[in-house]
N, C-alpha and C positions, 0 to 999 in steps of 0.2 A: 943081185936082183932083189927088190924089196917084196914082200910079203905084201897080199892084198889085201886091205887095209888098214896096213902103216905106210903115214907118208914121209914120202921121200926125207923130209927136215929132221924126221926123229934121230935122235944121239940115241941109240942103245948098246951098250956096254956086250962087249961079248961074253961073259959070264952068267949075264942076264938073261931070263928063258920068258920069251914072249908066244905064249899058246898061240895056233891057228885060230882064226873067228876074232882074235882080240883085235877092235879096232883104236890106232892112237892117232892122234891128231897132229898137226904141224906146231915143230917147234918142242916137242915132248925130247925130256931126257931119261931116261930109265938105267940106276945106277947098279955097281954089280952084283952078283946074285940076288934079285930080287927076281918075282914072279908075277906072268902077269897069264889069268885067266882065258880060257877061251871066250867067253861070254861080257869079258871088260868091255868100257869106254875110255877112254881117256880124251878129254877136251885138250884143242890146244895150249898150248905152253904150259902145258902141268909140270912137275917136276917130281918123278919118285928116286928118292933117293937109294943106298945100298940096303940091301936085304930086308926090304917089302914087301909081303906078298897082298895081290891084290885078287881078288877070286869073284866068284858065284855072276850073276844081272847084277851088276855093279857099276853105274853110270858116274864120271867126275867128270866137274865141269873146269872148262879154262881157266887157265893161272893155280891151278892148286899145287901143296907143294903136300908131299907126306915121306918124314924123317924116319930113321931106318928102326927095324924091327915093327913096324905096325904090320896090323894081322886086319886089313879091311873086305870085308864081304864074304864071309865064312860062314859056314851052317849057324842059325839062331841055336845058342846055347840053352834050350826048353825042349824039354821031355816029347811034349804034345805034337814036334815037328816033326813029318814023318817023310821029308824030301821035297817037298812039294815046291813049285817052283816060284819063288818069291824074289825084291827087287833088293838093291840099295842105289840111293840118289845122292848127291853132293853136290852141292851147287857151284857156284863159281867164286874163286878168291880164297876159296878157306885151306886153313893151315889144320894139318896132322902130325903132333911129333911125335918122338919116339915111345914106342909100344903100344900106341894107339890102339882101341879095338872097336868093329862097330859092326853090328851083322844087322841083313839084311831079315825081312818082315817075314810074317807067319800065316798063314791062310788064318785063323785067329782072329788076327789084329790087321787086317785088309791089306797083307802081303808085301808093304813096303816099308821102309825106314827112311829117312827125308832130313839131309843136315841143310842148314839152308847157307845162301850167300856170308862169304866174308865174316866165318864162327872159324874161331881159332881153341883147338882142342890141344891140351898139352899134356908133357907124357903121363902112362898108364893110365891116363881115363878110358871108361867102358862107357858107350850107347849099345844097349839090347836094341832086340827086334823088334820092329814095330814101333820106337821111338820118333817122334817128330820136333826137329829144331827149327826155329826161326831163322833170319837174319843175326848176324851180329853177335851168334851166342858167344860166352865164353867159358866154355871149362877149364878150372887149372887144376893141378896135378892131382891125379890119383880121384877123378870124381869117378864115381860110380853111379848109373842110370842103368835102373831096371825095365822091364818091357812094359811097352805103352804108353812113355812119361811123354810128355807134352810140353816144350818151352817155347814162350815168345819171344820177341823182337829183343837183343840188347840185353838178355839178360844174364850174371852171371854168380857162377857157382863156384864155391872159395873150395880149395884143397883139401882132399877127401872124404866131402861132403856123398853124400848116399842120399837117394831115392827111392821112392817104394814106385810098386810099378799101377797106372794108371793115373799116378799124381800129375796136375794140370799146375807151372809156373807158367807165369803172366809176364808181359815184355816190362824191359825194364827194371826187371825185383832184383831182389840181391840176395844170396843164402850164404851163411858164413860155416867157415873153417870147420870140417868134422861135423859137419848137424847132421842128422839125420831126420831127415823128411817124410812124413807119411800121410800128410794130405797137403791140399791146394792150397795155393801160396800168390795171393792177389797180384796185379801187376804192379808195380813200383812199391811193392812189399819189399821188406827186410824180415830174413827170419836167421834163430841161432839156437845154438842149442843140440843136445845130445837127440833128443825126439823135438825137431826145431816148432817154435813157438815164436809167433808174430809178435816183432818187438817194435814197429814202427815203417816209415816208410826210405826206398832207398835216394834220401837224399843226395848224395855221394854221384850217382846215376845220373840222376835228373841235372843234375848240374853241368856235367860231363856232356847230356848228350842237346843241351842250350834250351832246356826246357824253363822257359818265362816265369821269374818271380811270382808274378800274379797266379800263375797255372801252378807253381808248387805249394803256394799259399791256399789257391781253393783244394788240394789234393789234401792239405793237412785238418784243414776244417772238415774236409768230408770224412776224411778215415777216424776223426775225432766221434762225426756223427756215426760210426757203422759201425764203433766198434769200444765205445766209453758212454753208453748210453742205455738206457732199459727198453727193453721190448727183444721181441726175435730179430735174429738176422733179416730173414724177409722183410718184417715190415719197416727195419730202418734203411735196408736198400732200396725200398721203397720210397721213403722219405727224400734218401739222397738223392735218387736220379728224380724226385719231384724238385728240389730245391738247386739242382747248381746244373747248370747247361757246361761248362767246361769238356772239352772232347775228353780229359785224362780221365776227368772223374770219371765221365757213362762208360769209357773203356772198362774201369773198375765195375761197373754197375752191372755191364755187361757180362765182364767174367762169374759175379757171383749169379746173375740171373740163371744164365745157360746151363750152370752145373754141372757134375760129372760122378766118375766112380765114388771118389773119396771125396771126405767133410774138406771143410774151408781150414786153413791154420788160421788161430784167432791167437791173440795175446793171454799169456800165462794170467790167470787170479791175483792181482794184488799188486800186477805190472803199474808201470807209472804211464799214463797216458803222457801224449803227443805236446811239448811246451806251447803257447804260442804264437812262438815268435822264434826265428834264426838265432 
């Protein structure tokens, strides 16, 4: 007899321990010893592989796959959390591989964590509590995201890159290998560096993701005016969203207007501004 709500199509492995309340969807495999919460979701045709455990308001959407030893939806590792009953989301499509970690939000930081559609995290990366991913992210190995970091659409994080928590990346950017990041990081920014420092834009990305010669060309004119030129921040953001209608650019225009916890990453003193031309 099957357990009321797991359907009939699920494959779960007899070694595997599927709590009461946990509902899985059709089509789901759950591989051996792994765990699955009273308070889980599992979307159709997810795939948890052997010795998973999946715990706490833990919602994954259809088609996700998560590789053995990930530890998803466990108490937020912060002091300040004193039980309280908080979520974690996972959209549809996205891949979790091995030793994954990602907990669920804090009464804090508005109680949820949010990976979004078709972001492929690989192994030993950490999302804290409170985290919120776009579409399309990528983490690869061994990233580190502290509570409350913020990433857009598309964008990705090189091998054992670290984050401070409250830092806002923009879709699209790119942060290289080991940097460590401790403020905002524009969208289709490139940053590097041990305390990473804006070195340019992520070409690389844009091309990738078929963004129009003409749209990378005014992207590179614009981040020449925002950020190789005198005057405040403000008032050359200003300038910019006066001078170029480009949706990428006001995207960027956007991100610095709105602001947040932490400063903007700007280019290191004495950096070599943007060529220009390909």
């Amino acid at each position: 007899m099957v357990a009321p709500g797991i359907d009939a199509s699920a494959v779960i492995h007899p070694t595997a321990i599927v709590h009461e309340g946990a509902r899985v969807g059709a089509n789901v495999r759950i591989g051996p010893y792994s765990i699955i919460g009273p308070h889980v979701s599992l979307g159709d045709d997810v795939i948890i592989e052997a010795h998973v455990i999946v715990d706490g308001h833990t919602e994954i959407g259809a088609r996700c796959q998560i590789y053995p030893f990930a530890a998803i939806g466990l108490p937020p590792q912060d002091r300040k959390f004193r039980g309280e009953a908080s979520r974690l989301t996972i959209g549809t499509d996205t891949v979790l591989r091995e030793y994954v970690t990602i907990n669920p939000g804090t009464e804090g930081g508005g109680g949820v964590t949010v990976i979004g559609d078709r972001c492929l995290i690989l192994t030993h990366a950490h999302v804290a509590h409170d985290c919120h991913l776009g579409t399309g992210v990528l983490l690869v190995n061994n990233v580190m995201l502290a509570g409350h970091v913020t990433i857009g659409d598309y964008a990705s994080l090189g091998g054992g890159s670290a984050v401070h928590q409250f830092v806002r990346i923009g879709a699209y950017s790119f942060l290289g290998g080991l940097a460590g990041l401790g403020n905002d990081l524009i969208p289709f920014g490139m940053a590097v560096g041990n305390r990473a420092a804006l070195c340019g834009l992520n070409i690389v990305g844009l091309k990738r993701h078929g963004f129009a010669r003409e749209e990378i060309y005014a992207l590179r004119r614009a981040y020449r005016r925002l950020f190789g030129e005198d005057g405040t921040l403000a008032e050359r953001t200003a300038a910019v969203a006066a001078e170029f209608s480009e949706p990428s650019v006001q995207r960027v225009v956007s991100f610095l207007k709105e602001g947040g916890d932490r400063s903007v990453c700007i280019p290191e003193i004495g950096a070599r501004p943007l060529p220009t031309e390909d």
